[in-house]
C-alpha positions in Angstrom: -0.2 68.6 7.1 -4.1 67.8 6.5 -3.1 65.1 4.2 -0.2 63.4 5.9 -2.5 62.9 8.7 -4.7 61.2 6.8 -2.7 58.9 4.4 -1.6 55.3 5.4 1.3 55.6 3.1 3.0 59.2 2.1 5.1 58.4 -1.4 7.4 61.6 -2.3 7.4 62.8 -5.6 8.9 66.2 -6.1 12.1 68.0 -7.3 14.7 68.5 -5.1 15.5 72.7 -4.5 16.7 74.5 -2.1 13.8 75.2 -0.3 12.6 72.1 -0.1 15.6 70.6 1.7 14.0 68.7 4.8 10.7 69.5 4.0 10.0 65.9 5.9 10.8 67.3 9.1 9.8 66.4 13.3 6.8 69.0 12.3 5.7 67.2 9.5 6.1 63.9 10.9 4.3 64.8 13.8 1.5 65.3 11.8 1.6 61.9 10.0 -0.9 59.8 10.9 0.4 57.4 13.4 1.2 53.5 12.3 1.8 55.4 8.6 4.7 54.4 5.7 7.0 56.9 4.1 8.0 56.2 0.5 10.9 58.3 -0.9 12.3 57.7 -4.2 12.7 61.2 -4.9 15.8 62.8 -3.4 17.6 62.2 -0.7 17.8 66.0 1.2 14.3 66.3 1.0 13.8 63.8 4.4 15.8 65.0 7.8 17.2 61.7 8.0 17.9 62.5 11.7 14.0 63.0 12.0 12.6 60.1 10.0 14.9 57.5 12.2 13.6 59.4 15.4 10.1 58.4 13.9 10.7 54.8 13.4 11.8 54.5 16.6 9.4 55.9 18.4 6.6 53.7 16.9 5.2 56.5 15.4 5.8 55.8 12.0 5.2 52.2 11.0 8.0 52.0 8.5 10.1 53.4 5.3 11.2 52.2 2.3 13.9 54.7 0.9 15.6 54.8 -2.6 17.6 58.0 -1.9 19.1 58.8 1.4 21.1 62.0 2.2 24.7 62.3 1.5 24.0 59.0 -0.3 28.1 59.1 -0.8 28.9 59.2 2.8 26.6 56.0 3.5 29.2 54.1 5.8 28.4 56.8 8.5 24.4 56.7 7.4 22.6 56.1 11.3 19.7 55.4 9.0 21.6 52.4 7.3 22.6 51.1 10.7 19.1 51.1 11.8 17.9 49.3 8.5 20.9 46.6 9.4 19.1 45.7 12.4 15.1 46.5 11.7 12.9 44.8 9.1 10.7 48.4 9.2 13.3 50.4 7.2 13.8 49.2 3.7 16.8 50.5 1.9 17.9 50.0 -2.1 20.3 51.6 -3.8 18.9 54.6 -6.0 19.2 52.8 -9.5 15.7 51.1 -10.2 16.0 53.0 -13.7 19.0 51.7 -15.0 17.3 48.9 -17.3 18.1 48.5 -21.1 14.9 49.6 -21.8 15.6 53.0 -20.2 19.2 53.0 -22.0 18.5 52.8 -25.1 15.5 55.3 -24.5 18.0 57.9 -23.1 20.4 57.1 -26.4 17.8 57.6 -28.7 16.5 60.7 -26.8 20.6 62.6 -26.4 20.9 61.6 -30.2 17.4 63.0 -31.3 18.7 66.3 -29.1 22.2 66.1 -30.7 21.0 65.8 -34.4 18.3 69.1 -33.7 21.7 71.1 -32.3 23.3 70.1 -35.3 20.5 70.8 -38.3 20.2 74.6 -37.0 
């Protein structure tokens, strides 16, 4: 809480368990430091989506840029992409920014290096 309300921007970077689901709550977003930016390219279910959208608009957070949403599948009935439609302060992509052929050929090379261990024991 301490350092949400001191941070301009809050970026999330942390698994995804059980008990972290919502962890971005209304009580941890009341403690955000108002006019502040939340970053999420982590998982979806770890924002309330409900919450974060009550944030933006209020005013209280100045905006979000979002890689992952929850129930990323379902996102025709997302009230967080509806908002995004109309306001320039919520910034949606789709969750792919590591699908390069850099990070292709890295993941080959890294399942065949794993395959080839397997198969030398």
């Amino acid at each position: 809480e301490s350092l949400v309300a001191q941070s301009d921007l809050v970026s999330i970077h942390i698994n995804y368990v059980p008990k972290n689901h919502h962890l971005f709550n209304d009580a941890l977003f009341s403690s955000f430091k108002k006019g502040s930016v939340l970053v999420n390219t982590a998982r979806g279910g770890l924002v309330d989506s409900l919450a974060l959208l009550r944030q933006l608009e209020s005013g209280h957070l100045a905006g979000a840029a979002l890689d992952v949403i929850e129930n990323e599948h379902a996102h025709a009935d997302s009230p967080l992409i509806a908002y995004a439609r109309e306001h320039d302060h919520l910034l949606i992509t789709p969750h792919m920014g590591g699908n390069t052929v850099e990070s292709f050929e890295k993941t080959e090379v890294f399942m065949a290096e794993k395959l080839k261990f397997v198969l030398q024991k």
